[in-house]
VOPAGU-2260 file (C-alpha; in pm, 1 decimal, decimal comma):
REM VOPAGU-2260
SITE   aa  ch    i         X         Y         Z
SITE  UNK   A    0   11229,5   13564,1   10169,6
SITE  UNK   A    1   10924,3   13438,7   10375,2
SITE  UNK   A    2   11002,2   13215,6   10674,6
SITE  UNK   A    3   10776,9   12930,7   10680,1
SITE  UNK   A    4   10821,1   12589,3   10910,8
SITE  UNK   A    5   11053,0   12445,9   10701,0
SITE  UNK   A    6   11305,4   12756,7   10652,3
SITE  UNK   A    7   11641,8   12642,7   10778,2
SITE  UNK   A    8   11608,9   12968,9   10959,9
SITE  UNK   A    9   11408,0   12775,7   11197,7
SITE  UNK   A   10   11640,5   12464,2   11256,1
SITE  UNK   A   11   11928,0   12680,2   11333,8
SITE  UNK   A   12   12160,5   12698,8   11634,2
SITE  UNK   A   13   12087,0   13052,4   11679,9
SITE  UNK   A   14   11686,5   12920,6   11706,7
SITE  UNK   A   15   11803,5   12618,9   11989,5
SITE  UNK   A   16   11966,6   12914,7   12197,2
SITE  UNK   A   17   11661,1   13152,4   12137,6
SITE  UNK   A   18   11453,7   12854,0   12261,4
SITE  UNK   A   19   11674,7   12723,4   12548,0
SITE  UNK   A   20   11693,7   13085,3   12692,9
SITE  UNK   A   21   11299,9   13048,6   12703,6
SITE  UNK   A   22   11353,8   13401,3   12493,5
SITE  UNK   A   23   10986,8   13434,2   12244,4
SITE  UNK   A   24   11051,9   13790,4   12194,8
SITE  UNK   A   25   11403,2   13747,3   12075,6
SITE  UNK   A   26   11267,3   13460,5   11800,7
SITE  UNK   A   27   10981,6   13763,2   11687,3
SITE  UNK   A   28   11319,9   13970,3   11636,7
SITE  UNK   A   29   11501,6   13725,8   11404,9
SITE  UNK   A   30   11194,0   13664,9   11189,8
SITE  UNK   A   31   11122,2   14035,1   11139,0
SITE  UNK   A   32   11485,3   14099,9   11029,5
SITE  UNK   A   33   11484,2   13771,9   10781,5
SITE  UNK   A   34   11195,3   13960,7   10648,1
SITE  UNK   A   35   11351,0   14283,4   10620,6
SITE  UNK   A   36   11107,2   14450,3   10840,2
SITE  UNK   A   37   11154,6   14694,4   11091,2
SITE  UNK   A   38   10970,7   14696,5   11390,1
SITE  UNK   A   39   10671,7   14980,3   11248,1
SITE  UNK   A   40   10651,0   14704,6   10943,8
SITE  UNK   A   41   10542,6   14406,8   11194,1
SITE  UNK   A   42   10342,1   14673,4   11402,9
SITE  UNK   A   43   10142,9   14788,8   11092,5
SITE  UNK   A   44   10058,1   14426,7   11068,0
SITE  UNK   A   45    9965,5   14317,2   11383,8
SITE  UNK   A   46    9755,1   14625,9   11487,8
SITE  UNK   A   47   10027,1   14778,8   11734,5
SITE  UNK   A   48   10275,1   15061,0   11753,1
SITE  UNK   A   49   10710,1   15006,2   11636,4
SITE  UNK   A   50   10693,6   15060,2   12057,3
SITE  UNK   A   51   10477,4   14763,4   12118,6
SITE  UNK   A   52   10663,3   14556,9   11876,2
SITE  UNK   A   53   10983,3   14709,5   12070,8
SITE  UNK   A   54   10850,8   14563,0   12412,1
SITE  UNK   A   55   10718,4   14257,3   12267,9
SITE  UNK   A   56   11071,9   14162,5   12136,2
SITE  UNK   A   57   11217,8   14295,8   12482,6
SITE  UNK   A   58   10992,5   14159,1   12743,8
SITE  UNK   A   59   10894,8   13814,5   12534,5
SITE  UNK   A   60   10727,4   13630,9   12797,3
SITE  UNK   A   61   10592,2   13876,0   13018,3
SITE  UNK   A   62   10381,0   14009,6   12679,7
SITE  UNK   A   63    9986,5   13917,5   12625,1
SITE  UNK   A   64   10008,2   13552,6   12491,4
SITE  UNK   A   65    9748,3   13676,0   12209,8
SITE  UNK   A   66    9943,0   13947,8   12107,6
SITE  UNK   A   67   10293,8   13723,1   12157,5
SITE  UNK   A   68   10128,6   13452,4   11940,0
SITE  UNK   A   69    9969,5   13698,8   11654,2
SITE  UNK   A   70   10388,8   13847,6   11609,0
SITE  UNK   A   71   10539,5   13523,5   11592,8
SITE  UNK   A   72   10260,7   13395,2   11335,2
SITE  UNK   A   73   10292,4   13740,2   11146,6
SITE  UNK   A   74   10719,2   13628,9   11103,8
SITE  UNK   A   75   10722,6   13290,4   11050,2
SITE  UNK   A   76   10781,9   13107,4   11398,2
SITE  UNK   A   77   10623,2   12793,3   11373,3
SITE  UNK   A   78   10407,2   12699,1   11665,0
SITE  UNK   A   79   10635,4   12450,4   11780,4
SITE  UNK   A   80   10909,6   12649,4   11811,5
SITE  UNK   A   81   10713,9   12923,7   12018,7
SITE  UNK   A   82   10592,0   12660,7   12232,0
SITE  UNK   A   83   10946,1   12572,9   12302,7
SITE  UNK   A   84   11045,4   12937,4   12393,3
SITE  UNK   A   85   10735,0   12940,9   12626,8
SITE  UNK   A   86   10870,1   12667,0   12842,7
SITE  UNK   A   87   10606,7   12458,9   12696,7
SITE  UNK   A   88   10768,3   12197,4   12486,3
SITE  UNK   A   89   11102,4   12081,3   12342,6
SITE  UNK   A   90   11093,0   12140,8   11894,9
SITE  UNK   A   91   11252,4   11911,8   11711,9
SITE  UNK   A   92   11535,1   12185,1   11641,8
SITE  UNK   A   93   11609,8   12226,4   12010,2
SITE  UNK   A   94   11598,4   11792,7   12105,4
SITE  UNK   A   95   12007,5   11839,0   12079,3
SITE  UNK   A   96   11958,6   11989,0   12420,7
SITE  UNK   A   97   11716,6   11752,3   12607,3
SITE  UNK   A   98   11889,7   11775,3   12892,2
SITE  UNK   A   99   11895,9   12139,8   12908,4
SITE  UNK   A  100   11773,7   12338,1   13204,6
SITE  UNK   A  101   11405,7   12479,6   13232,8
SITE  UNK   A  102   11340,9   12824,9   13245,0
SITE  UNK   A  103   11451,4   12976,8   13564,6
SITE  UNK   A  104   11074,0   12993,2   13661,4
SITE  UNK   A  105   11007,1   12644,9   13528,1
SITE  UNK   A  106   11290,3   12529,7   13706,8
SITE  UNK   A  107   11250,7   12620,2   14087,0
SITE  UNK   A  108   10986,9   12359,5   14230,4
SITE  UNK   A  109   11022,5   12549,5   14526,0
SITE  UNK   A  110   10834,2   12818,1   14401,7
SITE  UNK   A  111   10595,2   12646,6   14233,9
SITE  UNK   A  112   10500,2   12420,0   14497,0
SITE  UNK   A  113   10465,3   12825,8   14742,9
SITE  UNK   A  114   10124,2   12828,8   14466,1
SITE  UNK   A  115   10020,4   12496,2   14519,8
SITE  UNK   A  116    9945,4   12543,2   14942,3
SITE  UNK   A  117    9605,2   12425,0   15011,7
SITE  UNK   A  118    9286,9   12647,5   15085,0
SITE  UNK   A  119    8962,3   12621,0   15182,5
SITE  UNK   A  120    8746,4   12289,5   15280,9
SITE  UNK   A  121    8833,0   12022,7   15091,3
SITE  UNK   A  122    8704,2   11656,4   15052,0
SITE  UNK   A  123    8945,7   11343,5   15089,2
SITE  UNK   A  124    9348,1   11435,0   15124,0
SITE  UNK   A  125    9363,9   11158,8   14831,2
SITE  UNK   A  126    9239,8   11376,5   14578,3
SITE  UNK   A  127    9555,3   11605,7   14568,9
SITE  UNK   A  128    9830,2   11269,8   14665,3
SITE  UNK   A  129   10000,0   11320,8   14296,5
SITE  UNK   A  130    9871,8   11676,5   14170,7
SITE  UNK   A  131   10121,4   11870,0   14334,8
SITE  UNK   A  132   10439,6   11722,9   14200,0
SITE  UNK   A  133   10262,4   11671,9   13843,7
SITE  UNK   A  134   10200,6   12054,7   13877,4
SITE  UNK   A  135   10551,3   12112,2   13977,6
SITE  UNK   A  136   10764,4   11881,9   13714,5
SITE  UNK   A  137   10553,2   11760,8   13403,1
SITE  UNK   A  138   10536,6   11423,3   13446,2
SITE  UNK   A  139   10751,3   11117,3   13242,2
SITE  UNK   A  140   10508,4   11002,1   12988,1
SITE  UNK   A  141   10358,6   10645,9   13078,4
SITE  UNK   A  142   10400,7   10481,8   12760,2
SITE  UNK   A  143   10034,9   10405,2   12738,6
SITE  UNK   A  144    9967,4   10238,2   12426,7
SITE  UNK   A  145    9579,1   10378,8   12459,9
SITE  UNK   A  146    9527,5   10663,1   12177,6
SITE  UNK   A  147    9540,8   11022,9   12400,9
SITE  UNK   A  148    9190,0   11096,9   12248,3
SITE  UNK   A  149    9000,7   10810,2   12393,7
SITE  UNK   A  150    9181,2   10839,2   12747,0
SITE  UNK   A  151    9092,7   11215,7   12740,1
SITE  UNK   A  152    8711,2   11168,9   12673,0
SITE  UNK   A  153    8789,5   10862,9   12970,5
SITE  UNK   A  154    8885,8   11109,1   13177,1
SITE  UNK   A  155    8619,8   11352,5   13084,0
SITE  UNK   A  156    8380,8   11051,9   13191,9
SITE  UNK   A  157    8511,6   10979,2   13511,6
SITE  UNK   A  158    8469,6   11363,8   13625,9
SITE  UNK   A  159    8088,5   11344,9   13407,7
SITE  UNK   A  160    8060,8   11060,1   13718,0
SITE  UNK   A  161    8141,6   11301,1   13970,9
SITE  UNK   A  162    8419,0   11060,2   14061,0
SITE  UNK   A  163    8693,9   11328,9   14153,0
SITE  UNK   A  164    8939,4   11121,7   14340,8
SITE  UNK   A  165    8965,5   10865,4   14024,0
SITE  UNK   A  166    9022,3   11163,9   13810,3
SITE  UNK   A  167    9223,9   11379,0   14008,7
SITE  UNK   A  168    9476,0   11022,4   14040,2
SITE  UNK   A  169    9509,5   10933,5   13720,2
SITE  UNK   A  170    9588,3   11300,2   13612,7
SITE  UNK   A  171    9949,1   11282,4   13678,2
SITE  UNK   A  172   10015,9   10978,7   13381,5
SITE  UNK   A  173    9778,0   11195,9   13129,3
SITE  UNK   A  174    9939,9   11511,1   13135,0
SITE  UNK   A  175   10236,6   11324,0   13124,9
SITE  UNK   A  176   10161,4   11183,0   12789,4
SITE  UNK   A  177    9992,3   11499,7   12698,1
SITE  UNK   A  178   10301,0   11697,8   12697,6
SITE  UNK   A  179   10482,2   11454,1   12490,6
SITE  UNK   A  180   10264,3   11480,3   12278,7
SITE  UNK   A  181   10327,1   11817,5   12217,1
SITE  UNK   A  182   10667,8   11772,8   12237,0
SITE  UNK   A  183   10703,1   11524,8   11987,3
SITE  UNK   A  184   10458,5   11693,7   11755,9
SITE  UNK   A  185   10376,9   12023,1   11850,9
SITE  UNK   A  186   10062,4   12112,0   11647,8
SITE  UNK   A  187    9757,4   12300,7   11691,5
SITE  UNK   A  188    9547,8   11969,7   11770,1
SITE  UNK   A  189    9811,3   11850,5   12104,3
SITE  UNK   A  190    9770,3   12200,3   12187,8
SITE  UNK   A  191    9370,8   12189,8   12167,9
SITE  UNK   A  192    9372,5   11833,9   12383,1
SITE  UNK   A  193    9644,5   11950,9   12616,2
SITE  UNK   A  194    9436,0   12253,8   12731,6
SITE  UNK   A  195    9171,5   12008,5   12741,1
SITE  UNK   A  196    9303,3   11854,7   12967,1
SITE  UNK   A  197    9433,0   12154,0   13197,3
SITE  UNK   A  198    9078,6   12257,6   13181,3
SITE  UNK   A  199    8888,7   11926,2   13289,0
SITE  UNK   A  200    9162,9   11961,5   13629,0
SITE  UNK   A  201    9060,1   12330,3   13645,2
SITE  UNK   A  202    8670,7   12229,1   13656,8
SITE  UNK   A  203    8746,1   11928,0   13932,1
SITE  UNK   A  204    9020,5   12165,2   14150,7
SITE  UNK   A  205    8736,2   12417,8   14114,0
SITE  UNK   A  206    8498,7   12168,9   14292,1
SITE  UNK   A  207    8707,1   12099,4   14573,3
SITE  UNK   A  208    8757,9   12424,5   14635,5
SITE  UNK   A  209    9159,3   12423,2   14541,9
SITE  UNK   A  210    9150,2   12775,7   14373,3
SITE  UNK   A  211    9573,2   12839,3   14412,4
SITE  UNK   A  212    9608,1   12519,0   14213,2
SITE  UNK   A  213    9299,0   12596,8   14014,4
SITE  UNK   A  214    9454,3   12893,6   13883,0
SITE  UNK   A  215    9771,2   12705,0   13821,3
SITE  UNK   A  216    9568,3   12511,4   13572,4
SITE  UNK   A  217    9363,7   12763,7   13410,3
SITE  UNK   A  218    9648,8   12966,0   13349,7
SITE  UNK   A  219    9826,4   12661,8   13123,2
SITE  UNK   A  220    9488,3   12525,3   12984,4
SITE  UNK   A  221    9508,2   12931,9   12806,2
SITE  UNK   A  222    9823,4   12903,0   12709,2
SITE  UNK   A  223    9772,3   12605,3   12516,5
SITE  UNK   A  224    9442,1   12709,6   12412,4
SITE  UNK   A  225    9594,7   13009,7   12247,0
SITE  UNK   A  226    9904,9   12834,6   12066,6
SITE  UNK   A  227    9623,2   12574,3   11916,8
SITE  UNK   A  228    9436,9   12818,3   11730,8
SITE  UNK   A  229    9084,0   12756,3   11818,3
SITE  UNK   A  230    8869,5   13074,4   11902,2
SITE  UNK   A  231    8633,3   12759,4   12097,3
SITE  UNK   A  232    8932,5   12571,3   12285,2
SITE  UNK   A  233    9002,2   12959,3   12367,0
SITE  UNK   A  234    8694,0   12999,7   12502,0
SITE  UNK   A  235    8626,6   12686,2   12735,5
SITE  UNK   A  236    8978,5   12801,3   12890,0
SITE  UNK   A  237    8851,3   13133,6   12968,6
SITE  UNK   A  238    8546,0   13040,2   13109,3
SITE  UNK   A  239    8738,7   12801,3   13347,7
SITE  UNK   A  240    9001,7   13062,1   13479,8
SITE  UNK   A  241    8714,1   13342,4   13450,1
SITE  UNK   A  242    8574,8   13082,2   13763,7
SITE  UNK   A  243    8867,4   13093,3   13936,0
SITE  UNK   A  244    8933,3   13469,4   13948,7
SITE  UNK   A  245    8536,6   13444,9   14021,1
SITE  UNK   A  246    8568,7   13222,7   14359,8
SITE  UNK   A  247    8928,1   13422,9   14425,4
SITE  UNK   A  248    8735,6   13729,7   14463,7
SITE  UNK   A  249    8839,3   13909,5   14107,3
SITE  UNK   A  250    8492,9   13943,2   13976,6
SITE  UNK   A  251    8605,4   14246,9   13735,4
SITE  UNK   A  252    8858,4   14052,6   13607,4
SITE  UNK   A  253    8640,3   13762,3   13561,7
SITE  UNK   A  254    8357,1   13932,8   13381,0
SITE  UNK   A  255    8665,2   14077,1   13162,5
SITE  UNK   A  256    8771,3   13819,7   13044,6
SITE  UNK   A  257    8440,4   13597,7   13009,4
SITE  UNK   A  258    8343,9   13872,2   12763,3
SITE  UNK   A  259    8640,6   13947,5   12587,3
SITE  UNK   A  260    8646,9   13522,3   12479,4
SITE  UNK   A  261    8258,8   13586,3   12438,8
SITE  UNK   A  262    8359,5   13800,9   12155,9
SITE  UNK   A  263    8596,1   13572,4   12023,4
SITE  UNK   A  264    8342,1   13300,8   11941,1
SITE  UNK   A  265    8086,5   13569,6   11862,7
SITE  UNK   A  266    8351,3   13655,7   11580,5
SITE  UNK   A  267    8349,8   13274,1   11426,4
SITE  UNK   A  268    7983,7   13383,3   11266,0
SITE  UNK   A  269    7770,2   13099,1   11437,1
SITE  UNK   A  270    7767,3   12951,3   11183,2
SITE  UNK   A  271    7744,9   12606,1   11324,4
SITE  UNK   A  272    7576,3   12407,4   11642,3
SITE  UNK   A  273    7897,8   12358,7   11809,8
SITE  UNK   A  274    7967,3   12764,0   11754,9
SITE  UNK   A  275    7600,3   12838,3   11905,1
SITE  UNK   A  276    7704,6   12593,8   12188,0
SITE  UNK   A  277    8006,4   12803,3   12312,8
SITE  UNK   A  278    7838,5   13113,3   12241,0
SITE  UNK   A  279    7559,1   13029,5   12463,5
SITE  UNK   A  280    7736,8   12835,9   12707,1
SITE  UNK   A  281    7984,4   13212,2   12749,1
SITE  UNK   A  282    7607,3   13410,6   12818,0
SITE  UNK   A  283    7575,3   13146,9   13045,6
SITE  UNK   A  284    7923,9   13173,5   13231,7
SITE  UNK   A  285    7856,2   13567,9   13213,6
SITE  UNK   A  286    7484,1   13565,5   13285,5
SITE  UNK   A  287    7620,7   13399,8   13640,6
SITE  UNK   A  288    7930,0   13591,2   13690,5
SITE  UNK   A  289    7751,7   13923,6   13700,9
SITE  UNK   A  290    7495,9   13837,4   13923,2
SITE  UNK   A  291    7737,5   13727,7   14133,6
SITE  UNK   A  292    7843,3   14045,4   14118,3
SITE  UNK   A  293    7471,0   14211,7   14219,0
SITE  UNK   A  294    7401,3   14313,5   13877,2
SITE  UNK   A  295    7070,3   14256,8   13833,0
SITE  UNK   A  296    6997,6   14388,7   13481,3
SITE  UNK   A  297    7305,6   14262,3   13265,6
SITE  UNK   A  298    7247,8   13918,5   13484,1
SITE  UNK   A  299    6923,2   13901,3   13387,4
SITE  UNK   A  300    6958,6   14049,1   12990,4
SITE  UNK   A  301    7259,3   13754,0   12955,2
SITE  UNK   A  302    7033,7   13489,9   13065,2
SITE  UNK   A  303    6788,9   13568,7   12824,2
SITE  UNK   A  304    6952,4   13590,7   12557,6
SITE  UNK   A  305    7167,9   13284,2   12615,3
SITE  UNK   A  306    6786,3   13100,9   12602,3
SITE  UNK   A  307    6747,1   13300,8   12279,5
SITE  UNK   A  308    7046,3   13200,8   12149,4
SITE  UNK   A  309    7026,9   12805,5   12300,9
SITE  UNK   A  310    6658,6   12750,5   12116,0
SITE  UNK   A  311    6757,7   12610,6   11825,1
SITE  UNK   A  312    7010,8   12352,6   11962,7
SITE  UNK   A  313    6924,5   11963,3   12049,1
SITE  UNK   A  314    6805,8   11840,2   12360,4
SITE  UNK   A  315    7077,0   11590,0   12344,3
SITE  UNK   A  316    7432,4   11729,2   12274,5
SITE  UNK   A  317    7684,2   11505,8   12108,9
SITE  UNK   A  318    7943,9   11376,5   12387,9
SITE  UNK   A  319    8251,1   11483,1   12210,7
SITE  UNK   A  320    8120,7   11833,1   12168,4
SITE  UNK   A  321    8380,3   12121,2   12349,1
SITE  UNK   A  322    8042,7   12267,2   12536,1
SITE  UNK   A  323    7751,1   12046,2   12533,8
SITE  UNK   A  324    7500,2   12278,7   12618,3
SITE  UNK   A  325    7083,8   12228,5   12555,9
SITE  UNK   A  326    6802,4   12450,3   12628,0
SITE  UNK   A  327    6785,1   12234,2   12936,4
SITE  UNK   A  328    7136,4   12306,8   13035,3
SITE  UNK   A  329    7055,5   12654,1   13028,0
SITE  UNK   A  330    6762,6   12619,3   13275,3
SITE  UNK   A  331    6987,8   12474,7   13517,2
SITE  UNK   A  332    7230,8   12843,4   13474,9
SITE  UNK   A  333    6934,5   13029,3   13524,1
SITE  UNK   A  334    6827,9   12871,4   13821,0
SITE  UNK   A  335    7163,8   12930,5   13913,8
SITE  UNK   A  336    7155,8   13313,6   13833,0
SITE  UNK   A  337    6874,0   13371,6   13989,8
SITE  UNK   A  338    6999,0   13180,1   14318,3
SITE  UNK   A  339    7316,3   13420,6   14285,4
SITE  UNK   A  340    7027,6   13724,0   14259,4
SITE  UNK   A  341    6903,3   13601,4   14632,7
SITE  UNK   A  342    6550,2   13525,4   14413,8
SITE  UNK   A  343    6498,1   13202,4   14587,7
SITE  UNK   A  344    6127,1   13153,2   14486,8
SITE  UNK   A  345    6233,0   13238,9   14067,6
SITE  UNK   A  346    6492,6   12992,8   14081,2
SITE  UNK   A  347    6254,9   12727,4   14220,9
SITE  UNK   A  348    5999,7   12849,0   13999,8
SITE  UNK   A  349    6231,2   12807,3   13693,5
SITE  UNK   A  350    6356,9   12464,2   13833,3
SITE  UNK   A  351    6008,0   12271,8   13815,3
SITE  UNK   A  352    6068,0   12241,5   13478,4
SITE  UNK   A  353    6365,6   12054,4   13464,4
SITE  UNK   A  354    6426,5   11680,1   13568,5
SITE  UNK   A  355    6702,2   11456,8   13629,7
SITE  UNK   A  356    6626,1   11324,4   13264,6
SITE  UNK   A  357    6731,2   11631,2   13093,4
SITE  UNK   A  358    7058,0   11597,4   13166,7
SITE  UNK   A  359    7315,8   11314,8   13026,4
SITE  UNK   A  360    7593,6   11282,7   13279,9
SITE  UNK   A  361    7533,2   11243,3   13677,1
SITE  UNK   A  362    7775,9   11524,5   13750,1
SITE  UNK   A  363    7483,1   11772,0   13559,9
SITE  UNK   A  364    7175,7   11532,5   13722,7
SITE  UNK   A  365    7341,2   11599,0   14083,6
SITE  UNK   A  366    7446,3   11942,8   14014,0
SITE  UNK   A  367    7004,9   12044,1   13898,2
SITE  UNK   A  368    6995,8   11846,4   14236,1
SITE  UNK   A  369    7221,3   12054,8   14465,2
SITE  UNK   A  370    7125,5   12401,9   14297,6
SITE  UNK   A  371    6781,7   12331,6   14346,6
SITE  UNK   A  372    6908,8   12270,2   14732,3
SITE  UNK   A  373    7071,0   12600,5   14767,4
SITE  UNK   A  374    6751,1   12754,8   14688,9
SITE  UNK   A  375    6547,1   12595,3   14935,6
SITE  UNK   A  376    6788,1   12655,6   15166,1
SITE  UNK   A  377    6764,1   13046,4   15032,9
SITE  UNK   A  378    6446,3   13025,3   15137,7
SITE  UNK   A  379    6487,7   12909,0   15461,8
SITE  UNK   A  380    6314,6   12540,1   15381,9
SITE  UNK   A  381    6514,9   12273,7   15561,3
SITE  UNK   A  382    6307,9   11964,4   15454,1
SITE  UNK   A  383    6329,4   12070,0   15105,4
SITE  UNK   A  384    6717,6   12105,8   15082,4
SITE  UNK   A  385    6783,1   11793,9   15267,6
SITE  UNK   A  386    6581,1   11640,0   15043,9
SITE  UNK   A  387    6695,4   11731,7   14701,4
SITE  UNK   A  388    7073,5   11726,3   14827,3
SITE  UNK   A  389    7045,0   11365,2   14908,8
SITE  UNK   A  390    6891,0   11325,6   14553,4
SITE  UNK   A  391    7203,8   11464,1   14478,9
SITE  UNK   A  392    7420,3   11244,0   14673,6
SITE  UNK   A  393    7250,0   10902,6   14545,3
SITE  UNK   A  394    7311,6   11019,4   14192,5
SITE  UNK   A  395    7657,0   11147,1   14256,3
SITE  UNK   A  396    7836,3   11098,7   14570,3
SITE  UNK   A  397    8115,8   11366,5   14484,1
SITE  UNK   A  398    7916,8   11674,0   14447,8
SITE  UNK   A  399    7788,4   11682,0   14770,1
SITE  UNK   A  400    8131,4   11501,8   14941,5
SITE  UNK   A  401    8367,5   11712,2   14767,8
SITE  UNK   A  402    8210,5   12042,0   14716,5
SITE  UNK   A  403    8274,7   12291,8   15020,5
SITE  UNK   A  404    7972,3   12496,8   14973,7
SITE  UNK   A  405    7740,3   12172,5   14986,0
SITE  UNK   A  406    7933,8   12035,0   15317,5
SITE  UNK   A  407    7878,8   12398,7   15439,1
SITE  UNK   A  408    7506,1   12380,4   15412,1
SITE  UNK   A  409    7519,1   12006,2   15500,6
SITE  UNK   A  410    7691,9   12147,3   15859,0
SITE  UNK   A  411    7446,1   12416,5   15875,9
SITE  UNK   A  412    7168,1   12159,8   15851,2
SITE  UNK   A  413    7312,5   11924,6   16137,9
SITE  UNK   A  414    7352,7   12198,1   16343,2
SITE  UNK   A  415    7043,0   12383,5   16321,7
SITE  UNK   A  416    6796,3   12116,7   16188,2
SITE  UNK   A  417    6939,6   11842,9   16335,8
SITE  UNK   A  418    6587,8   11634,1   16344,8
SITE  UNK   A  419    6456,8   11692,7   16014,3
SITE  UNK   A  420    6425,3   11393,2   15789,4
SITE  UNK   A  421    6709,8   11273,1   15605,4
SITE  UNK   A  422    6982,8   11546,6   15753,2
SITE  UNK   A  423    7159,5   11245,3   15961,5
SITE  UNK   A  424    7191,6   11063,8   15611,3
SITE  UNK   A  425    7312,9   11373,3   15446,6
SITE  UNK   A  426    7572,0   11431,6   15714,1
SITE  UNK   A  427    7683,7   11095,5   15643,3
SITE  UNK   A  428    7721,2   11109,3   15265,2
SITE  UNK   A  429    7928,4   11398,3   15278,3
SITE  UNK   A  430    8161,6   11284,7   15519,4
SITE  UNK   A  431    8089,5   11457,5   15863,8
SITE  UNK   A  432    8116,9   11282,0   16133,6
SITE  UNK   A  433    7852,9   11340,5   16453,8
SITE  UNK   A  434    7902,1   11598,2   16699,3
């Protein structure tokens, strides 16, 4: 008999245990044998060998979450249910034990809070006041009677304003209500808006230059990307944690896994804009990440053909779309890439094309103004970068206040510049005090 979501196989005690115990592997194992499968059956199925399936059923957890989630799909465990096993959410079979205890590694705040130590420059001390402990215990649920969908696209606004500390604040209460949503419900959709979420904190922590907790995020904004579904929500998780391992210093890693989810949404047939979006925006992501890495050629090849492949799309992308990329938007990457290539004069070159008007939100009208910055500064023009970094500043205070590698150059300025025009106004924008 098939197991489906309703099967009483998966309301049963023996499920609650499986679930409490945080055991995924063991749930694959009792929907292979209602089946009647052995483990060469499931294998055949899922692309693997019986030994594979063996340490998938063994190791649970510690398996790829892609490979995890294509086994329990392949049996019968509903998504809910996995979710539960992963630590992730309570089902609706396992709410007899609500006051259960989390998974041993869920459970030790100790450990989690080792992850969350601070590195690097960072703006403000306000910015992190409620992240950690939201990071270490999901928070209650607020009992906001605002739908989750327009306070995610809120918060998706208030970090479009470059207006991190706002954001970063009112995290705690979202994810909150996040994961009950996904408790409560447990479908593909809170998954999708819950990684969302993870995601948007991934971009801001990524800002600030908070890669530990960065990380932290990314990692949960793929799991729930995965258990929704979506080859796109799959993606834009990727692409953040690909710029963590990026700014950690795990460039193969990064490009890994920016082209591995490249695939994925090269595999949905591009069919439609949003499709061409993502698949652009990953050439984008990848274009930068190798040339971060000194390689000239595939830097160079991705860029192009992300232009290729961005031609066709609007000048103005919906708001609500996952990656709201425009031929304009790719502009700015190149600029970007070719900054990260040490061709100053290119990216410059490339830049006088572009304008503040291109570009929707001020995070993206500050952010043409700051890489344009870097590359004056490249180029050893100190007017210039002042300049275009306090264009930056007027349109959006927190990408040059909050963003280490602007106060860096900011510094750099005061120090060795500290007459030319506009530096003392900089230096006061982002927060540094006189010498």
């Amino acid at each position: 008999m098939a197991a489906t979501g309703t099967d009483p196989l998966w309301n049963s005690a023996l499920v609650r245990t499986l679930a409490a115990r945080c055991d995924p592997g063991g749930l694959i194992r009792l929907g292979r044998a209602h089946r009647g499968w052995r483990q060469s059956d499931l294998g055949e199925r899922i692309g693997c060998s019986a030994s594979t399936v063996s340490r998938i059923e063994q190791r649970g957890r510690r398996t790829d979450l892609t490979v995890l989630r294509r086994a329990a799909r392949e049996v019968g465990v509903p998504t809910h249910v996995l979710a539960a096993s992963l630590g992730l959410s309570a089902s609706p079979a396992t709410r007899v034990a609500r006051d259960r205890p989390r998974c041993a590694e869920e459970a030790d705040p100790m450990r989690r809070r080792t992850l969350l130590a601070a590195a690097g420059l960072a703006g403000p001390a306000t910015l992190l006041s409620s992240l950690d402990d939201a990071l270490a215990v999901t928070p209650d649920p607020t009992g906001s009677p605002v739908l989750l969908d327009a306070r995610l696209a809120a918060a998706r606004a208030t970090f479009d304003a470059g207006r991190h500390t706002a954001f970063l604040h009112g995290l705690a209460g979202l994810l909150g209500d996040l994961h009950h949503d996904v408790r409560t419900y447990g479908t593909d959709h809170a998954h999708a808006r819950l990684s969302a979420c993870y995601g948007l904190a991934t971009a801001a922590l990524i800002k600030i230059g908070r890669y530990p907790q960065a990380r932290l995020t990314a990692d949960r904004a793929s799991t729930h990307a995965e258990l929704s579904g979506s080859p796109l929500v799959a993606a834009s998780a990727a692409r953040e944690l690909s710029i963590v391992l990026r700014h950690q210093g795990q460039s193969p890693a990064a490009q890994r896994l920016v082209h591995q989810a490249l695939r994925g949404v090269e595999r949905t047939g591009l069919r439609t804009d949003a499709q061409a979006s993502a698949y652009a925006q990953m050439l984008c992501t990848t274009a930068y990440t190798v040339a971060r890495a000194d390689d000239r050629d595939q830097a160079l090849a991705m860029i192009t053909e992300a232009r290729r492949a961005a031609r066709s799309l609007p000048d103005e992308a919906p708001a609500e779309r996952l990656f709201p990329l425009t031929p304009a938007a790719v502009d700015l990457y190149a600029v970007g890439v070719h900054w990260a290539l040490g061709d100053a004069g290119t990216a410059l070159d490339v830049g006088r094309g572009l304008y503040p008007g291109h570009f929707r939100t001020p995070e993206r009208k500050a952010r043409l103004h700051t890489d344009l910055g870097r590359a004056w500064w490249q180029w050893g023009k100190p007017e210039q970068t002042a300049t275009e970094l306090l264009s930056a500043a007027r349109v959006s205070p927190g990408e040059v206040r909050d963003r280490p590698a602007i106060r860096t150059i900011i510094s750099d300025l005061r120090t060795k510049h500290p007459r030319t025009p506009g530096v003392r106004e900089l230096a006061a924008a982002a927060g540094l005090t006189a010498a």
